[in-house]
C-alpha positions in Angstrom: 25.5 190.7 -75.1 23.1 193.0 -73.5 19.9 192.0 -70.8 17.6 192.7 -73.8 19.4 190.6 -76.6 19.4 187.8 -73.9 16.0 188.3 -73.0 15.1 187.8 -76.8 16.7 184.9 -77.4 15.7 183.1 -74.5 12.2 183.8 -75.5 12.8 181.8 -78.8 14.1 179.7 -77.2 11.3 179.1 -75.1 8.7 179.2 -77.8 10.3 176.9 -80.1 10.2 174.6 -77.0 6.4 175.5 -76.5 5.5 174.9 -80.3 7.2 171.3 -79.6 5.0 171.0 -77.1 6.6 171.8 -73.9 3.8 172.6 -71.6 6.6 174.0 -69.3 7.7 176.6 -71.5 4.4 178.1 -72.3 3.8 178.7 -68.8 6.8 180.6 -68.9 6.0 182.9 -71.9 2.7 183.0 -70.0 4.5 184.2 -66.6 7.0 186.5 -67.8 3.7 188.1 -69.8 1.1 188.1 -67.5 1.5 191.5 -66.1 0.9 193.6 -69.0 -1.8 191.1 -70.3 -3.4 190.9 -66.8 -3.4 194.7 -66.5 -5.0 195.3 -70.4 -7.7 193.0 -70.2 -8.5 193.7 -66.9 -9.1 197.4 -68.0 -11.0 196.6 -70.8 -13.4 194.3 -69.3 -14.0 196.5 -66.2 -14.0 193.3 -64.0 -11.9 190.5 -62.3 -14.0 187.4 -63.2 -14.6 188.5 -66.5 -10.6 189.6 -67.1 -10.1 186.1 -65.9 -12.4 184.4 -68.0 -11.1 186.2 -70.7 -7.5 185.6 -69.9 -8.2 182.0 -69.9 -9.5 181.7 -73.4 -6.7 183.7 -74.3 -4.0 181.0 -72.5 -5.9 178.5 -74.7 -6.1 180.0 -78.1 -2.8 181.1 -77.7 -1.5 177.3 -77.2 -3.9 176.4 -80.2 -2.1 178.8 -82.4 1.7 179.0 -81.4 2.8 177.1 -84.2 1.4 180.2 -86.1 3.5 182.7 -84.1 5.8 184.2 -86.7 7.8 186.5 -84.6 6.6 189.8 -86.5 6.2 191.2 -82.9 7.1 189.8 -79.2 5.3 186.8 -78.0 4.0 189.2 -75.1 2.6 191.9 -77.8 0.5 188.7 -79.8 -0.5 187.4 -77.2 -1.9 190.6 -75.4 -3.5 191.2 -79.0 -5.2 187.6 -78.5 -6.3 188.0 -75.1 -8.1 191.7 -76.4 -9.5 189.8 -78.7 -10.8 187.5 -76.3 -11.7 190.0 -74.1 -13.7 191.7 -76.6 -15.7 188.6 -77.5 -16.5 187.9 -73.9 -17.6 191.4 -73.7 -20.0 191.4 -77.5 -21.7 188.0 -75.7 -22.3 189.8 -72.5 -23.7 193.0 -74.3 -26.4 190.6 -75.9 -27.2 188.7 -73.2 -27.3 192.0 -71.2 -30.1 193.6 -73.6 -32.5 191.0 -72.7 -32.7 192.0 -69.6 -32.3 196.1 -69.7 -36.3 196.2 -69.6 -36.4 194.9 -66.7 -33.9 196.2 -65.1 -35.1 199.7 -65.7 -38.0 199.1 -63.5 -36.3 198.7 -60.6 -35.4 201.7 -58.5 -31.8 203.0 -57.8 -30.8 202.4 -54.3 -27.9 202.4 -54.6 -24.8 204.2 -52.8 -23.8 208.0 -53.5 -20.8 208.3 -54.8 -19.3 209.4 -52.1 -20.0 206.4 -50.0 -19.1 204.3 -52.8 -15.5 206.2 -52.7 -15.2 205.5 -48.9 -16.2 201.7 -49.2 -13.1 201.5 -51.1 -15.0 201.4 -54.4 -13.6 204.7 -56.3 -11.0 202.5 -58.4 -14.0 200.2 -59.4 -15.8 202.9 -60.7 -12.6 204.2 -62.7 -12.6 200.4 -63.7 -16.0 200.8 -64.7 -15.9 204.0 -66.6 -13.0 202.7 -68.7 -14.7 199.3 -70.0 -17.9 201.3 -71.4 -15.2 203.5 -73.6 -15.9 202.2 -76.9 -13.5 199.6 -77.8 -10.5 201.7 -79.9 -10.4 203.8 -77.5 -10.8 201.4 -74.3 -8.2 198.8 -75.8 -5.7 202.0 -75.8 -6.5 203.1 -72.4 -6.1 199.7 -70.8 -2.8 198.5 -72.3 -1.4 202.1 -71.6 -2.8 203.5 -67.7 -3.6 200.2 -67.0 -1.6 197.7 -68.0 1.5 199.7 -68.1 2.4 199.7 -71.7 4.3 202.3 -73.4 3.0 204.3 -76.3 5.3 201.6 -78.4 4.4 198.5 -76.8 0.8 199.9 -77.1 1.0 200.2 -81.0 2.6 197.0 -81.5 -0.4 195.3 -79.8 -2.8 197.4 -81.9 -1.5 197.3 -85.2 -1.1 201.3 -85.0 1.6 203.7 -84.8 2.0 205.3 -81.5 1.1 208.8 -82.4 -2.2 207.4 -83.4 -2.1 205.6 -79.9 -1.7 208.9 -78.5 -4.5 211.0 -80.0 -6.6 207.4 -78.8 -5.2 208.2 -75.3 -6.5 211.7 -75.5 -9.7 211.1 -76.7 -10.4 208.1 -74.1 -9.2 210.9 -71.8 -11.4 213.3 -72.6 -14.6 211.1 -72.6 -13.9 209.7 -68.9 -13.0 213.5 -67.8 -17.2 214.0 -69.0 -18.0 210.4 -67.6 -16.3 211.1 -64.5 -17.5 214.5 -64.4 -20.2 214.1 -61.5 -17.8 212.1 -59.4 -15.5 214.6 -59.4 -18.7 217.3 -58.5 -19.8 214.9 -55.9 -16.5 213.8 -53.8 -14.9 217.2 -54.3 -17.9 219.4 -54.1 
């Protein structure tokens, strides 16, 4: 028996154990999962607090709803479709509470950092972060699991309910719209 066909069963194992209601166990799945999960919401929500917020709705709708797991796909590929799905709620509440305050906001004048002392303060992976959580969402989903979650183009399709050559022509596109996002930073740091 190979590493993988271990790896499988033991996962069965574990959420049959979970769905029983062995607490234990589902912090297992959880561990050997976080990564990857970590990594895509993180990217699609652009920030730690709300990647952890969203991460721990996720945990909990997940432990609602494992009786429902049917084993179509990994336990790590539903639950990193759950905690998207989480992620993109979180983010449709924040856009609306957002609005309310754009107005305001826009009043207020930019003091804000050049780039390139936003780039030195350590900050040039924040705006990355940034740039990739105002992709719209078929395209941001993509771009997280894959560059920053670490997913492959097969893991990536599982999670989306896609196959991964449309995964791929997401990834280009999402490419292609931070390349003109990203445009000016480029122009600024490198000159």
């Amino acid at each position: 028996m190979n590493m993988e066909e271990v790896s499988s069963r033991r996962e069965r194992e574990l959420i049959a154990a979970a769905g029983s209601g062995d607490r234990e166990a589902f912090s297992e799945l959880l561990r050997r999962n976080e990564t990857m999960v970590y990594g895509a919401v993180l990217g699609y929500c652009g920030d730690t607090h709300a990647a952890q917020e969203a991460l721990q709705q996720a945990f909990c709708r997940a432990w609602q709803r494992l009786r429902s797991f049917r084993g179509d796909s990994s336990f790590g590929t539903w639950l990193c479709r759950i905690a998207l799905n989480a992620a993109s709620d979180l983010s449709r509440r924040r856009d609306r509470r957002r609005e309310a305050g754009d107005e305001a906001l826009a009043l207020i004048p930019d003091r804000g950092r050049s780039p390139r002392e936003k780039a030195a303060a350590g900050e040039l992976e924040r705006i990355v972060a940034d740039a990739v959580a105002s992709l719209p969402e078929r395209y941001r989903s993509a771009a997280a699991l894959h560059y920053l979650a670490g997913a492959s183009l097969e893991q990536a399709a599982a999670v989306l309910g896609l196959r991964p050559a449309g995964v791929a022509t997401r990834l280009k596109r999402a490419r292609r719209m931070l390349r003109r996002r990203l445009a000016w930073l480029q122009e600024e740091l490198y000159g």
